[in-house]
C-alpha positions as a LaTeX table, in Angstrom:
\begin{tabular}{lrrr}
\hline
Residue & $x$ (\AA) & $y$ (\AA) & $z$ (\AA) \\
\hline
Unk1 & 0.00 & 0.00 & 0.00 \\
Unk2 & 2.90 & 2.63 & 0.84 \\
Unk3 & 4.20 & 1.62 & $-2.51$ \\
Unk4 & 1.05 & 2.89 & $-4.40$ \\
Unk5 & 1.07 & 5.92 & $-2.28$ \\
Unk6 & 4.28 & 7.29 & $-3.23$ \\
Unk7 & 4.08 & 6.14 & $-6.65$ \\
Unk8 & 0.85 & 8.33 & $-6.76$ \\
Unk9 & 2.85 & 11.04 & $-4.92$ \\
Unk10 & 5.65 & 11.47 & $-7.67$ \\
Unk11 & 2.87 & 10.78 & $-10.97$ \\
Unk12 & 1.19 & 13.86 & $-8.88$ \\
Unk13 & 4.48 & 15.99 & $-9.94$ \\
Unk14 & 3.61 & 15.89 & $-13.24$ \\
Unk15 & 0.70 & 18.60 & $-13.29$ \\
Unk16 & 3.23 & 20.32 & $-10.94$ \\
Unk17 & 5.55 & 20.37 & $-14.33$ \\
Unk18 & 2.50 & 21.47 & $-16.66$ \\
Unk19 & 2.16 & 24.45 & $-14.23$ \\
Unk20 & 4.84 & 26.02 & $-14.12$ \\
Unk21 & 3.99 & 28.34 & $-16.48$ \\
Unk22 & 1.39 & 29.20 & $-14.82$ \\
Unk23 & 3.71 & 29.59 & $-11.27$ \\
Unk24 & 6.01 & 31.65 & $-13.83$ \\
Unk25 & 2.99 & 34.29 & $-14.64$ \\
Unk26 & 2.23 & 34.83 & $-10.97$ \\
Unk27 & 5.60 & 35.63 & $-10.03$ \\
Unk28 & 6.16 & 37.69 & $-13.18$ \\
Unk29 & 3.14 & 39.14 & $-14.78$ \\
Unk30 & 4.36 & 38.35 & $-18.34$ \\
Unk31 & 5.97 & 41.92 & $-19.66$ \\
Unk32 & 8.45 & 41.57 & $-16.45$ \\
Unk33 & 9.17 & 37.51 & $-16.81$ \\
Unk34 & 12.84 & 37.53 & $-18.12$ \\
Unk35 & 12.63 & 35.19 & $-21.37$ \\
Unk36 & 15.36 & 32.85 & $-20.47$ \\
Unk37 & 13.20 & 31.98 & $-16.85$ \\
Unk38 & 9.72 & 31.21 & $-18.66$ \\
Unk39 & 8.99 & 27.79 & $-18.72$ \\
Unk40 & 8.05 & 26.40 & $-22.35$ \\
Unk41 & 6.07 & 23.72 & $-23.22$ \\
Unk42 & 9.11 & 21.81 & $-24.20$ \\
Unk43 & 10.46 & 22.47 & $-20.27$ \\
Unk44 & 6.81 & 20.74 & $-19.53$ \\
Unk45 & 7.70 & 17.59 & $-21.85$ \\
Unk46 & 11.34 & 17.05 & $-20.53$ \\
Unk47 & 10.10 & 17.01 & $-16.72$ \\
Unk48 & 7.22 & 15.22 & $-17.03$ \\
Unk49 & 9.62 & 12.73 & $-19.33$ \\
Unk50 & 12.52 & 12.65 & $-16.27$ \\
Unk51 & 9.62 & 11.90 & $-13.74$ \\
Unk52 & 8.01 & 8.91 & $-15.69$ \\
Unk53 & 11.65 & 7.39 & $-16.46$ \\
Unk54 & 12.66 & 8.11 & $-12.86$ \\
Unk55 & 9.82 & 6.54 & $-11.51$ \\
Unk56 & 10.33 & 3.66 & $-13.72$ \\
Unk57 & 13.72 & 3.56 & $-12.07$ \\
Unk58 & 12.97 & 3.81 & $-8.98$ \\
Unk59 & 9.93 & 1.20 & $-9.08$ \\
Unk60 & 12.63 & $-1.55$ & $-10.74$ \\
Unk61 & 14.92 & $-0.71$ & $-7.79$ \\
Unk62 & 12.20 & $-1.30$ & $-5.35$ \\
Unk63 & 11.51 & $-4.64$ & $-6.72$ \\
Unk64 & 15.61 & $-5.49$ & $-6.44$ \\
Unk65 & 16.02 & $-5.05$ & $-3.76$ \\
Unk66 & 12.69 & $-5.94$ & $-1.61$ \\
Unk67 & 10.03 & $-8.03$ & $-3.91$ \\
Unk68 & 12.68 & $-10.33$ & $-4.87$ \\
Unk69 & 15.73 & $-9.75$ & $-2.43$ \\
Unk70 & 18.87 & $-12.23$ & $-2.19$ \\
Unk71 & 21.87 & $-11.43$ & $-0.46$ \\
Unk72 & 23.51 & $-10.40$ & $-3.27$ \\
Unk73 & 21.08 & $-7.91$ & $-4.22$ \\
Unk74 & 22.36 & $-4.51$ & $-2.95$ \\
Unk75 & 21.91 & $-0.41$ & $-3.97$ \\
Unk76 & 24.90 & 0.94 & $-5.66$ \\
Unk77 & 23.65 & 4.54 & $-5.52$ \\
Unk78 & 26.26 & 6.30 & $-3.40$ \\
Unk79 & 23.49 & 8.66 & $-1.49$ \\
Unk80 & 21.95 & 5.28 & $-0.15$ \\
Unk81 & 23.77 & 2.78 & 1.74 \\
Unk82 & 24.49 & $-0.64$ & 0.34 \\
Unk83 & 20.94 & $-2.04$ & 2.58 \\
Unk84 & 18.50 & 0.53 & 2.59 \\
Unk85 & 15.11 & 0.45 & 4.72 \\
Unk86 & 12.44 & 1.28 & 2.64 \\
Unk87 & 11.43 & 4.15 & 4.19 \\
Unk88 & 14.88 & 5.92 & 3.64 \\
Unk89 & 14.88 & 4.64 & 0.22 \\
Unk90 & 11.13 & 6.60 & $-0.46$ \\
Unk91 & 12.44 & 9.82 & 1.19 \\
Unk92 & 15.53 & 9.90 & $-0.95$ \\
Unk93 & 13.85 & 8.86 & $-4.20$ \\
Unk94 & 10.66 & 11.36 & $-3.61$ \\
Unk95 & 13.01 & 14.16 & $-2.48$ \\
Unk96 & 15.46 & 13.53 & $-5.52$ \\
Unk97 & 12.63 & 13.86 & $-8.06$ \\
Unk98 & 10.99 & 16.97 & $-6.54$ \\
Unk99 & 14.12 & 18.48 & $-6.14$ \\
Unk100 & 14.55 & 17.87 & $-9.75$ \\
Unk101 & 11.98 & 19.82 & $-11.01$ \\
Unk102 & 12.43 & 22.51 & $-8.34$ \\
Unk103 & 15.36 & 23.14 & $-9.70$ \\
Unk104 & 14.68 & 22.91 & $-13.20$ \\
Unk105 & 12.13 & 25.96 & $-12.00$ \\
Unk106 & 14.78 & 27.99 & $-10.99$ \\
Unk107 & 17.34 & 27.56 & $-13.15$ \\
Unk108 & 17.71 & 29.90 & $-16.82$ \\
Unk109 & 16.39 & 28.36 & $-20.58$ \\
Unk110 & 19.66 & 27.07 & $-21.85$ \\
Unk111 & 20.79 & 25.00 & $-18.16$ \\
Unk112 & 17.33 & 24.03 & $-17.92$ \\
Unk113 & 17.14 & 22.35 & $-21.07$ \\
Unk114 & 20.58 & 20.88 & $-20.32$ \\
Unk115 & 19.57 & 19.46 & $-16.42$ \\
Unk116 & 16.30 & 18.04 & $-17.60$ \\
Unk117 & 17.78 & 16.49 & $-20.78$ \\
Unk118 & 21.16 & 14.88 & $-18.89$ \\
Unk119 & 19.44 & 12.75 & $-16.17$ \\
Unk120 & 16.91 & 11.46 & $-18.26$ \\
Unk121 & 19.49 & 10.00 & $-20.27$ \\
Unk122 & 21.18 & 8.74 & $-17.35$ \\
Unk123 & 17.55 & 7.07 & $-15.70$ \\
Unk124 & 17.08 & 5.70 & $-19.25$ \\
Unk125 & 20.71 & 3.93 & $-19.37$ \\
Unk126 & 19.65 & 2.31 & $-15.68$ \\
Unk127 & 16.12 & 0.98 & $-16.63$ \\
Unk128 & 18.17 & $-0.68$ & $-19.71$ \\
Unk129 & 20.79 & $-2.46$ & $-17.44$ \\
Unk130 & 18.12 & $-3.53$ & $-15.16$ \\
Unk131 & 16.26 & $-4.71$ & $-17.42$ \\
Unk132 & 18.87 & $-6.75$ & $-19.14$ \\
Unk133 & 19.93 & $-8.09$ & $-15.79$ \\
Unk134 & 16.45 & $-9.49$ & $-15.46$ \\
Unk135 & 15.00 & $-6.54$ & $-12.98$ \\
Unk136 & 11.06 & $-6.10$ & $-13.88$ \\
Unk137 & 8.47 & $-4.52$ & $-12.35$ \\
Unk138 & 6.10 & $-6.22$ & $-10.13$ \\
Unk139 & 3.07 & $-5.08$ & $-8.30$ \\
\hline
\end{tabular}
């Protein structure tokens, strides 16, 4: 059950991605918004992109290392320890993905395109070692 919960938390960040924009406008009416802070629709398709592939991630981890666990099974993310309870491994997942788009938010157009673009890559390289190591997703 805590598993659907904070899936359902992190697919809730996607309408958080479509409105920015909208976040944008009421901190800047629109004559004042500097153009390299507005958030395009593009910014809207890379986050919401990120989020799905880093969910993906992040559900084939869970399944490593606690639907099917062996001893051999461990985390080699460096922020996590080798173990991780499940509730540290949540908070660290759910913080890492908010704080993604936070600071996608903040940051100008050309580094924003560049930090929403680089990790995806990076989550889509780990979903296709997992997956050729036999990790799957399991509910």
């Amino acid at each position: 059950m805590k598993k659907i919960i904070i899936i359902l938390m992190l697919l809730s960040l996607i309408p958080s991605a479509c409105f920015a924009d909208f976040i944008d406008s009421f901190y800047y009416p629109r004559k004042e918004c500097p153009e390299l802070f507005r958030w395009t629709w593009y910014n809207t398709v890379l986050e919401t992109a990120f989020i799905a592939v880093a969910t993906t991630d992040l559900l084939q981890t869970y399944n490593f290392l606690y639907v099917n666990p062996s001893k051999s099974n461990s985390e080699v993310n460096p922020f996590l320890s080798k173990h991780p309870s499940k509730s540290r491994f949540f908070t660290c997942a759910t913080l890492a993905i908010s704080g993604h788009l936070f600071i996608a938010w903040l940051l100008p157009q050309p580094g924003r395109i560049v930090w929403q673009t680089a990790p995806t890559i990076v989550e889509l390289q780990f979903i296709k070692h997992n997956y050729n190591v036999g990790v799957r997703i399991q509910f």
